[in-house]
N, C-alpha and C positions, 0 to 999 in steps of 0.2 A: 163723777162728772164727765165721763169718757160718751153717754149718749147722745145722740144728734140732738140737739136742742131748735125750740120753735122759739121765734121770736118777734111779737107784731110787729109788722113795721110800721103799725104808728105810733108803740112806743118809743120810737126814735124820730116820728115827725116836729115832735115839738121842739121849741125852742131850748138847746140845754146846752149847761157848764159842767166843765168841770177842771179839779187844781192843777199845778205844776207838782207836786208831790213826786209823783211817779216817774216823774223826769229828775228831779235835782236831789229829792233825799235821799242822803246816803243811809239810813235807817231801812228804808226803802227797797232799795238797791240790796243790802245786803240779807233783805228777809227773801228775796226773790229765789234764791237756790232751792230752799225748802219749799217754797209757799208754792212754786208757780214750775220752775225746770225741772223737778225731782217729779210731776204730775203729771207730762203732756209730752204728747206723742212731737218728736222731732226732726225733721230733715238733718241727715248723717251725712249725706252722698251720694254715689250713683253707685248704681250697679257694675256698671261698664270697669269700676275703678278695681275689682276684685273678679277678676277672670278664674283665678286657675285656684284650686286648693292650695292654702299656706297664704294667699293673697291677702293684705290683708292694711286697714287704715284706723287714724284714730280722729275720734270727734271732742271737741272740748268746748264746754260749753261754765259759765263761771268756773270754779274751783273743782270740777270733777273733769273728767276724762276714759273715754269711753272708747274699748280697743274691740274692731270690727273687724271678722275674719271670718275667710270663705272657706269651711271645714269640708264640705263635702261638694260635689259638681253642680248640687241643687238646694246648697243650702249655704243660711250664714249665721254666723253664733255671734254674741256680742259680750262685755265685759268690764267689768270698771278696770281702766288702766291702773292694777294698782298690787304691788306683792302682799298676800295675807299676813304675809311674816312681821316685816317692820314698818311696810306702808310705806315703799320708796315705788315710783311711777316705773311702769315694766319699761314699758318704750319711750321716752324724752320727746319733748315737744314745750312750746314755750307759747304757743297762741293759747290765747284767755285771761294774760294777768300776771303780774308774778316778777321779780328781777332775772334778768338772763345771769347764771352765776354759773355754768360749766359751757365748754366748748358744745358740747351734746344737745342743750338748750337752747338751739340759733333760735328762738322766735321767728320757725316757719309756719306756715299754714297748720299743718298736720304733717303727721308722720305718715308715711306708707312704705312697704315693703311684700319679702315673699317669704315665709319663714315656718318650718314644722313645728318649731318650739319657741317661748319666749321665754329666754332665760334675766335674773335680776342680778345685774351687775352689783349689788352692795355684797351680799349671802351667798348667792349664784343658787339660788331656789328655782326649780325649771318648770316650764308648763306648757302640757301640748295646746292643739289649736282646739282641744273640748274642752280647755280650762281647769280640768285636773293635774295635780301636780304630779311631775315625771320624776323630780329629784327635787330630793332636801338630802343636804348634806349631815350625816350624823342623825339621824332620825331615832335611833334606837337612845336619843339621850333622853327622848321625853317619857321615855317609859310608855311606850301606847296613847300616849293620850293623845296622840293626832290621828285626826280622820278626816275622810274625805271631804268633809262638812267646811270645818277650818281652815282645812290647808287649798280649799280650790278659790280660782279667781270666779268673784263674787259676779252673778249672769245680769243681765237688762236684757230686756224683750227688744228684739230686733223682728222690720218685716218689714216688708216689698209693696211699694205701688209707682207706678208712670216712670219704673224705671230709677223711682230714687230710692234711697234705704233712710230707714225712720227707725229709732230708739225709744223707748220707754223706761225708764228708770223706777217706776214704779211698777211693782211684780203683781202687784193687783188691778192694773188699768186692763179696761176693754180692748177689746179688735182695732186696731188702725182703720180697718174702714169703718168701723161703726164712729171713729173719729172722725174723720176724711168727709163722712155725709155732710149735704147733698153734692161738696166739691167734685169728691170722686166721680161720679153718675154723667155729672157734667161736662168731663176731661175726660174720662173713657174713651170716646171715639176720636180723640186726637192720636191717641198712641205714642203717649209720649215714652213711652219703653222702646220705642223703636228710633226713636231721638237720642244724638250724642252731643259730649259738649267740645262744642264749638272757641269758646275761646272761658275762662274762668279769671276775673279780674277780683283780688282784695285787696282790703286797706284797713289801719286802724285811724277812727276819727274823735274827732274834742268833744263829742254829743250822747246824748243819753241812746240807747237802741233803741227805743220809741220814737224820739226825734228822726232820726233816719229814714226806720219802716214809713214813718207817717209820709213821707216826702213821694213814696211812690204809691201811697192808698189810693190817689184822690186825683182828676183831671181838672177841679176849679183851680188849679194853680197853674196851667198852662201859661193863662195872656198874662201873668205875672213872671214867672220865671222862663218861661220858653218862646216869647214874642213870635219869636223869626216862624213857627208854627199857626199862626194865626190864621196867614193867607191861604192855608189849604181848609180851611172851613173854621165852622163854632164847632167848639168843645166841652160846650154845655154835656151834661151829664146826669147820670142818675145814679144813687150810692144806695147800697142796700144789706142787711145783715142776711147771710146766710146761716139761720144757727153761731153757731161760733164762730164762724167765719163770716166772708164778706165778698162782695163784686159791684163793680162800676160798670157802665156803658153807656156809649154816646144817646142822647137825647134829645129833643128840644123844647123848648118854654111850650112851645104851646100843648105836647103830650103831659109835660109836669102838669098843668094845670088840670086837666083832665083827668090824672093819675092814673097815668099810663105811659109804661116806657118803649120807647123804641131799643131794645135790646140788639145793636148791631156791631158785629166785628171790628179788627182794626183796618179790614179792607175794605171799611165805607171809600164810595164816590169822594174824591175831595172836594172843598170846597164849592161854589157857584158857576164857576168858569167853564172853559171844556174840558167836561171831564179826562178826553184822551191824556190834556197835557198836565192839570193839575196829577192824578195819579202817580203820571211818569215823574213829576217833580216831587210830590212829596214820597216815593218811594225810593227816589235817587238824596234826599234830603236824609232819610231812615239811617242809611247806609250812611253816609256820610258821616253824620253827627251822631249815631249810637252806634254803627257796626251791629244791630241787632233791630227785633221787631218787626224782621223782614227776610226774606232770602236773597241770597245770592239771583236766582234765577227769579224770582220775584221781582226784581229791580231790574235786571234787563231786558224781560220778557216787557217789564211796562213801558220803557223807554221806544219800541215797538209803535206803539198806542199809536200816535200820530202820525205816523208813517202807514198803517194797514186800516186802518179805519178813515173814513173820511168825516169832516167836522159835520158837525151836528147828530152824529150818532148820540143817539139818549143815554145818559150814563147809565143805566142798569145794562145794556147791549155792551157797553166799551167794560163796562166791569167783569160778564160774563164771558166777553173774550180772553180778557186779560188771564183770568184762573184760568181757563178754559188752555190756554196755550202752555203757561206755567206749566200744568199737570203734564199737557204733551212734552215738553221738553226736558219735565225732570224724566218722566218715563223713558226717554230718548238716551239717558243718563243712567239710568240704573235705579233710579227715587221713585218708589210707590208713594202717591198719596193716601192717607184712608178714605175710606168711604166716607167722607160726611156730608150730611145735608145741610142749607141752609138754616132751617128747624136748629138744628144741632148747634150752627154755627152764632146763632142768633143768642140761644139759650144760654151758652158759654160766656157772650159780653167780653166788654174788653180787657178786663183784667178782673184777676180771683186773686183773694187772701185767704191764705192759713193761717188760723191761729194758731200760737201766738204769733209767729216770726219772719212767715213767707208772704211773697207774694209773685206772682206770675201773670204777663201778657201770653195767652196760646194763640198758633194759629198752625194752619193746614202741616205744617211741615218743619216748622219752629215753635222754638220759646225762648224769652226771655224771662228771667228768674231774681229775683230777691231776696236775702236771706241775711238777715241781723244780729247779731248777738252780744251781750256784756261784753266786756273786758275785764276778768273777774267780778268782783261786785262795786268797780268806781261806778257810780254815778256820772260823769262828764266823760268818760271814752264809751266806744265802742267797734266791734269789729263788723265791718260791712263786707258784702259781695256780690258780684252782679256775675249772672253768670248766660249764655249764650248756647242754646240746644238748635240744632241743626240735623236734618235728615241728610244721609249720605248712602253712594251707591257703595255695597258689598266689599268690605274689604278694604274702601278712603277715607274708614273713617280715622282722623288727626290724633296723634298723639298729645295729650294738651296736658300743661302743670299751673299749678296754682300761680298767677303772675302777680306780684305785690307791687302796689302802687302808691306812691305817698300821699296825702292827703294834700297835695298840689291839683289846682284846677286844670292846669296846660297838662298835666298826664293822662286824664280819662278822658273818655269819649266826650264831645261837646256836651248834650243833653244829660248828661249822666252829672258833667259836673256841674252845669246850671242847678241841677237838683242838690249837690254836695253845699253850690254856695250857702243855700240856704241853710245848712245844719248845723254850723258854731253860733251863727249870729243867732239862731233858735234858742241854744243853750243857754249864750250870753242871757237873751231876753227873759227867760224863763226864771232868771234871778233877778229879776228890777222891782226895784219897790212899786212901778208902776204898772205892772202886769197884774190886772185882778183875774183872771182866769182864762182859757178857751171858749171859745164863741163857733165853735165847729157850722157850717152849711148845714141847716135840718135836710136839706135836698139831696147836694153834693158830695158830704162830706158823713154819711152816716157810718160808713165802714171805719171809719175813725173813731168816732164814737162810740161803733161797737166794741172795737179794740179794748175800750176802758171798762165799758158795759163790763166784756167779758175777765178782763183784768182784776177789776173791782172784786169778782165772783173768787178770785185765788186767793187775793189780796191782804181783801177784809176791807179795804179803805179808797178813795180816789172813784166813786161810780159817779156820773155824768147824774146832775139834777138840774130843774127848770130854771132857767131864767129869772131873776126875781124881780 
């Protein structure tokens, strides 16, 4: 299941349902390890996070836990967090489930550190950073019968793309990029390998990881959950399956009709007004209410706008200045942009999903990021993160740690938690006798549906059918 997959898009035009299953069964939930995370390729972390040899972090995802280490200056090895011996966890960590029962276990994000060996406090069985074991104590009691085989910490395919590190637990999946198609092809000339993170915000929430993810698939939920967005234009849109994946971008009714999209960035012209001030306002709005989906210098370079241009400049001229100065002043600073062309920029759209779990807004110089997961196998939590990539000049780029947030609205960025309101009362609903199914936008809302599409394919159960 690891190849790029084709997918008409009009078998996702028509009108289709599908259950709550996959959100509230715990049956569900707990077939998910095997069925769905133990198969597919995963967002682990960043690169950036593992500089030196010994460096090294853990990724948990349900009930396993995956210990990532920089072995050599151009490489990383991966491994299930776990001693061969009795199967007690090498390194401690408490994100994914489970009661906190030793001091060692704070239910941090993940664990990270810098270490040549990982030794297991129960046994004290040691293991260098290639996963063979260094020391067992008393070895000569088994009579030979231990060998390399047994006694090393058991591998996962670990590999590199846009700067983040991805996992594979299955020994038999394909290439990460043969995964990654057509996403990958698409993000390439953003260079997000050359992007660091900017600010890394998580939480654990009362909602299933589907509920969550779905909250940032889709723009028809703007003029419902994010009003005060309105005024800088429609947010009509156009939703589409990548293969296994997925991407939005802004549209309008009358291209939908025609069937055809306007595939443009999140640097569209705003609104109807003059363009100089709408720009400067909804980019000063960005910053404000997300701290992301934008740059630093992206927002005061717009604020500019009314001031160097005189009104009635055509907004394609006031848009083309605006980048146009941006680039000069990050270059003024130390910040290369890449080359991209519009082509490029268009093609991208405004936001991409990975199956199963990610999702990302790209642009010239940023990203912002999404990324979901169980909380062991409860059905009704999940652990959420929103994360903030930034290009920086040589040498500034920010020391950043995992910052935890309660699952309180007044703690995360404005937009962000407009998005969060919606994912208890989702849960809530998803158990009422009077919810008969999903009613997903055939238009808007297909990256959603392909989610299940593709769910459904792990599953066995829960695929999106017609309307009746």
């Amino acid at each position: 299941m690891n190849k790029p997959e084709k997918l008409v898009a009009e078998a996702l035009s028509e009108a289709l349902t599908y259950p709550v299953e996959a959100f509230i069964s715990r049956e569900y939930a707990e077939a998910e390890p095997e069925r769905l995370w133990s198969k597919v390729w995963q967002q682990a972390g960043r690169v950036e996070e593992l500089k030196a040899v010994g460096d090294f972090i853990t990724y948990n995802i349900c009930h396993d836990s995956i210990l990532i280490v920089r072995d050599t200056p151009d490489s990383l090895k991966a491994f299930h967090n776990v001693c061969p011996h009795r199967g007690r966890r090498l390194v401690g960590d408490n994100t994914g489930g489970g009661p906190v029962v030793v001091a060692q276990a704070k239910g941090s994000h993940s664990a990270r550190g810098s270490q040549m060996k990982f030794g297991c406090n129960y046994h004290a069985w040691t293991f260098g950073i290639d996963g063979e074991a260094a020391y067992i104590p008393d070895r000569e009691d088994w009579n030979g019968a231990l060998d390399s085989v047994c006694t090393s910490l058991t591998p996962v395919q670990v590999d590199t793309w846009g700067g983040w590190i991805w996992i594979n637990m299955d020994s038999e999946a394909g290439p990460l990029r043969e995964w990654l198609e057509p996403i990958a092809s698409l993000i390439d000339p953003f260079e997000f390998d050359k992007m660091r993170y900017r600010f890394r915000l998580w939480g654990i929430f009362d909602c299933n990881w589907k509920v969550a993810l779905e909250a940032f698939l889709e723009p028809y939920h703007v003029q419902g959950t994010h009003p005060q967005l309105i005024k800088y234009g429609d947010f009509y849109s156009f939703s589409k399956a990548l293969g296994r994946h997925g991407q939005t971008g802004f549209d309008s009714k009358e291209h939908r009709e025609e069937n055809t999209a306007v595939e443009t960035s999140v640097h569209r012209a705003a609104g109807d007004g003059d363009p100089r001030i709408t720009i400067a306002q909804m980019q000063q709005e960005y910053w404000d209410t997300i701290g992301a989906s934008t740059s630093e210098t992206l927002v005061t370079t717009a604020q500019r706008l009314p001031v160097d241009l005189p009104e009635g400049t055509p907004a394609a001229e006031v848009h083309k200045y605006w980048l146009d100065l941006a680039k000069k002043v990050d270059a003024e600073r130390g910040v290369s942009w890449p080359d991209l062309s519009g082509e490029q920029i268009a093609a991208a759209g405004l936001a991409l999903s990975v199956f199963p779990n990610m999702n990302f807004i790209p642009g010239p110089t940023f990203s912002l990021a999404y990324r979901v997961r169980p909380y062991g196998t409860d059905p009704d939590k999940c652990i959420f993160e929103a994360v903030a990539l930034d290009r920086f000049p040589p040498g500034d780029e920010p020391e950043t740690e995992w910052t935890y947030l309660e699952q309180d609205l007044d703690k995360w960025p404005l937009v962000i938690a407009q998005d969060i309101s919606n994912m208890v009362e989702m849960q809530r609903g998803y158990k009422s006798r009077g919810f008969k199914g999903n009613l997903p936008n055939p238009w808007q809302e297909r990256k959603v549906t392909n989610l299940h599409v593709q769910l459904a394919k792990y599953m066995g159960t829960g695929a999106p059918v017609p309307i009746t």
